[in-house]
N, C-alpha and C positions, 0 to 999 in steps of 0.2 A: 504494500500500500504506500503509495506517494505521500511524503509527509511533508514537505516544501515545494512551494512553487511563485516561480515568476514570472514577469511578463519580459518578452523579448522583442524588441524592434526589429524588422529590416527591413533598411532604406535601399533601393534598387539602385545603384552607382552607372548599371547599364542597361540596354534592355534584357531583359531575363526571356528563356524559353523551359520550361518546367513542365515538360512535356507528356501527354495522357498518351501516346498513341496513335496512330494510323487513323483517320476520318472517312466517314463516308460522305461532311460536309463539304461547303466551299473551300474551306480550308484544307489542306493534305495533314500538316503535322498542329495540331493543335494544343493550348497550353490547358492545364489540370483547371477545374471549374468544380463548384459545388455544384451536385446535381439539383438539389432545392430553389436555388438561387439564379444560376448561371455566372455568379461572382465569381473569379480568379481564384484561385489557393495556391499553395504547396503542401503536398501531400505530406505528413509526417514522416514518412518513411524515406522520400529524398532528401528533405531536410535531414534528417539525423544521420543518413551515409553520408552528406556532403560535409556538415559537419566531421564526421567522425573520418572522411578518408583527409580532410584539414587537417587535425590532428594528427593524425599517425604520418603526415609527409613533413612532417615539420619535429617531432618527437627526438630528440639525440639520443635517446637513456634510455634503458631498461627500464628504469625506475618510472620514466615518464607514463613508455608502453605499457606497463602493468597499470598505471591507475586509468588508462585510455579502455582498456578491456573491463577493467571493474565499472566504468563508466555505464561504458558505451554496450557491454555484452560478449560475451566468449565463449567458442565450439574450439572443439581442438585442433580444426582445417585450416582454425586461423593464424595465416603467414606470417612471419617477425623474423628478422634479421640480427637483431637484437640476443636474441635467445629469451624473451621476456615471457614466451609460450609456455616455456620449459618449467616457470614454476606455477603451472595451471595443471600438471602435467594427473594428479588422481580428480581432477576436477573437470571432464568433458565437455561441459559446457554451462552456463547459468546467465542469467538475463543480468544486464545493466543496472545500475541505481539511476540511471538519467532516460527521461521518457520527454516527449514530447507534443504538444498538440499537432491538428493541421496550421499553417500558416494563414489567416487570416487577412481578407484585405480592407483597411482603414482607411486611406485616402489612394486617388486615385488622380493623378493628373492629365488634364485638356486643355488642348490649346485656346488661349482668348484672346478675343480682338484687342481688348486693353491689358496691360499687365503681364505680357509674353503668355503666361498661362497660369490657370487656375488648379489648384489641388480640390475633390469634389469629394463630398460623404452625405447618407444617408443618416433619415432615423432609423433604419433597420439596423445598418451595420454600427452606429452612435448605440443603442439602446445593448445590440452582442457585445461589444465592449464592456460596456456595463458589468453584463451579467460575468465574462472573462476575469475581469476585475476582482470579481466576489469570487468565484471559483480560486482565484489566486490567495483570497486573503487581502487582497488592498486596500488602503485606504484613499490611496489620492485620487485625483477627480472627483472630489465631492461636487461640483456642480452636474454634475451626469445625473444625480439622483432628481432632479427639475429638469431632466428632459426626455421621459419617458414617454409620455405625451406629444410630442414634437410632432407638430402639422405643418407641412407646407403646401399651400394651395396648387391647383394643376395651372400650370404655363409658369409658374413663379417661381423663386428661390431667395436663400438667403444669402448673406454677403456680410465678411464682419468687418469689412469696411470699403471704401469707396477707389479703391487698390484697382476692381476690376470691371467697375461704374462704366457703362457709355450713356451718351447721352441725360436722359432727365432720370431716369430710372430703371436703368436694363443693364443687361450682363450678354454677354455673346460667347458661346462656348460653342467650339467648331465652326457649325452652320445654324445652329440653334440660338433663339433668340428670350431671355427666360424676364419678366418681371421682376425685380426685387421686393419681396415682401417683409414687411413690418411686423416679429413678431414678440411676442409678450418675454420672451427665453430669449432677446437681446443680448444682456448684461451676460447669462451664464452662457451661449456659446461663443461668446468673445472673451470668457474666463477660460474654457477648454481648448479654443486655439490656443492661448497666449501658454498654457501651461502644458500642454502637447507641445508646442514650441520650442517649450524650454526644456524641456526634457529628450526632444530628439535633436536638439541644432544648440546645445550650451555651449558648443565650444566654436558657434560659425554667428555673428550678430545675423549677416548678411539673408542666411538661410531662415534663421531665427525669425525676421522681421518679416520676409515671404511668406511663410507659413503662416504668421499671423495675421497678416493683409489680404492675402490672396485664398483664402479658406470659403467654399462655398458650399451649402449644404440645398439639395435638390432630395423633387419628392423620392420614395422608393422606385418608382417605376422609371422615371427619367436619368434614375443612379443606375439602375438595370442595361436602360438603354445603352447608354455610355461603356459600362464596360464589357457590353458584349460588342457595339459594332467601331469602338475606337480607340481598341488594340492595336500593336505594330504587327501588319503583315504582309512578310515578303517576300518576291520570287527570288527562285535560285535554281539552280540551273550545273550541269556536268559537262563539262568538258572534257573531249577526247586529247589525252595526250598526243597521239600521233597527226592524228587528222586538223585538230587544233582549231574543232568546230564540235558546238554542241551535241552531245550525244542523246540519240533519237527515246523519248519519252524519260529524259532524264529532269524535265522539267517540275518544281512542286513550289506549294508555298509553306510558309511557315510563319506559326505566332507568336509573338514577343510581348509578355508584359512592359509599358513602355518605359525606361529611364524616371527618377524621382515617384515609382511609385513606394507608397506605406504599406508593409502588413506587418503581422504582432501572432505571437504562438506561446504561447506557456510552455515553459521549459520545467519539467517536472523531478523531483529529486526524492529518492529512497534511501534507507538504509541499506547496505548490501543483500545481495539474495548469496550467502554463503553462509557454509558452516565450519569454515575456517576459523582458528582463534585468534591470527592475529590478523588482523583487520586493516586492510588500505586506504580505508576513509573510515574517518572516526564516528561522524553520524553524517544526515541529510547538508548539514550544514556544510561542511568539510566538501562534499559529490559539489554545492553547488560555485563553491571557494573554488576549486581545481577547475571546472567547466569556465566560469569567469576571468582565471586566469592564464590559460590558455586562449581565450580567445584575445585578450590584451594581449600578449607574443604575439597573436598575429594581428595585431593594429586594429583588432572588432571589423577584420574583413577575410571573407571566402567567396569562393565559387559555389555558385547551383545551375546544373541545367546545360543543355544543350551547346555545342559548338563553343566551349572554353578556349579555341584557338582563335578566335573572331574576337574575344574581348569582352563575350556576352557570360551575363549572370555572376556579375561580383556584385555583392552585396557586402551594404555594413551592419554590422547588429550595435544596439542600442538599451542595456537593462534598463528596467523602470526606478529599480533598484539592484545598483552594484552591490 
């Protein structure tokens, strides 16, 4: 049973492809989605390989390797250079103290006519947050508990400030043209940018002040729309070495979560599943110490996802609480 848990940020540094699969849609390779929803995800199980092969490429120790396995999970197929396997060696296999949610997506940026582009969130996906939070044990974001209720009218949207204003009272996102509406949860979600802000961009003002300016929240359905038809999708295409011309049906597309998008996943911690007596992490605490401090060696950045030799799918994480 998972006895600590936190929230975990990652901010999309490039386009990401977090890939479900072969399609029978317009798309050929398209990116992991909740089926409920049609919202973006990453699935927990590639998050935590991509995490966990971060880890183990960057490991110098033995010592390091053994608490990556106590982590992360250990069969005895598992390869180490190290010799770090060797002392797992009456122990075949036993599950991780580190679990993880699916990846979650929070904000979601689009292009707009004023303000280069807007970051865009629902009350659906506002109100999961919420509930994320409490499943975590959290306390911050108390203004979230005043916005359960959160109505935005149809053609309208909110804006927590005038950052991405056209004309007398509108906003323009892509080709869409939305109202700005007036409502009574003003004050508290211009308290939840400014503090979402500061908690993902404290050490960028630049970024900081964006997020806070440039925050638009639209109804559920028009949040839907958005992230199902204004994703990055690209063609691509095989080239024959010899002939030095496209090879015949080598052509597909593919989907990209686009650069500066938000998502958030609770990163879960146990006490070990072993009946060892001496022990590699002392309790929950200690699993979530070592996860933390590993990803500080690696600067709170990894890869996820498809075509890593293109530059796609680095990601930075961000705890709610280091």
């Amino acid at each position: 049973m998972y006895r600590k848990a936190n929230i975990m940020f990652l901010i999309a540094e490039t386009p990401m492809h977090a890939g479900s699969g072969d399609s029978l849609g317009i798309v050929d390779l398209p990116i992991q989605r909740e089926r409920h929803t049609g919202f973006p995800k990453i699935e927990a199980s590639s998050l935590k390989g991509a995490l966990r092969e971060a880890f183990e490429s960057t490991a110098k120790d033995k010592e390091t390797h053994k608490k990556i396995y106590q982590a992360f999970g250990f069969d005895e197929k598992t390869p180490n250079d190290l010799g770090a396997n060797k002392d797992f060696e009456d122990e075949k296999q036993f599950s991780g103290c580190l679990g993880f949610s699916d990846a979650r997506l929070l904000l979601f940026p689009v292009k707009s006519m004023k303000g280069v582009f807007a970051w865009i969130t629902c009350p659906a996906v506002i109100t999961k947050f919420a509930k994320d939070l409490e499943i975590a044990g959290e306390n911050s974001f108390t203004q979230l508990q005043s916005l359960n209720n959160l109505k935005i009218d149809e053609q309208k949207c909110f804006v927590t400030s005038n950052n991405v204003k056209i004309g007398t009272n509108n906003v323009v996102l892509e080709e869409f043209t939305f109202e700005i509406q007036t409502l009574k949860e003003e004050e508290k979600l211009i308290e939840f940018a400014t503090e979402l802000a500061g908690r993902l961009f404290s050490d960028n003002e630049y970024w900081k002040n964006l997020l806070i300016n440039n925050l638009v929240v639209l109804r559920d359905d028009d949040f839907t729309d958005f992230v199902q038809l204004s994703t990055e999708v690209i063609t691509r295409t095989k080239i024959d070495n010899i002939t030095g011309t496209v090879e015949d049906g080598a052509l597909f597309t593919e989907e990209y979560l686009p650069s500066e998008s938000i998502l958030y996943s609770l990163v879960l911690a146990s006490p070990e599943f072993s009946n060892r007596t001496s022990k590699i992490f002392d309790d929950e605490n200690d699993v979530i110490k070592f996860f933390n401090d590993r990803l500080t060696s690696l600067k709170n950045i990894f890869q996820l996802g498809g075509n890593a030799t293109l530059g796609k799918g680095i990601l930075k994480t961000k705890f709610l609480n280091a």
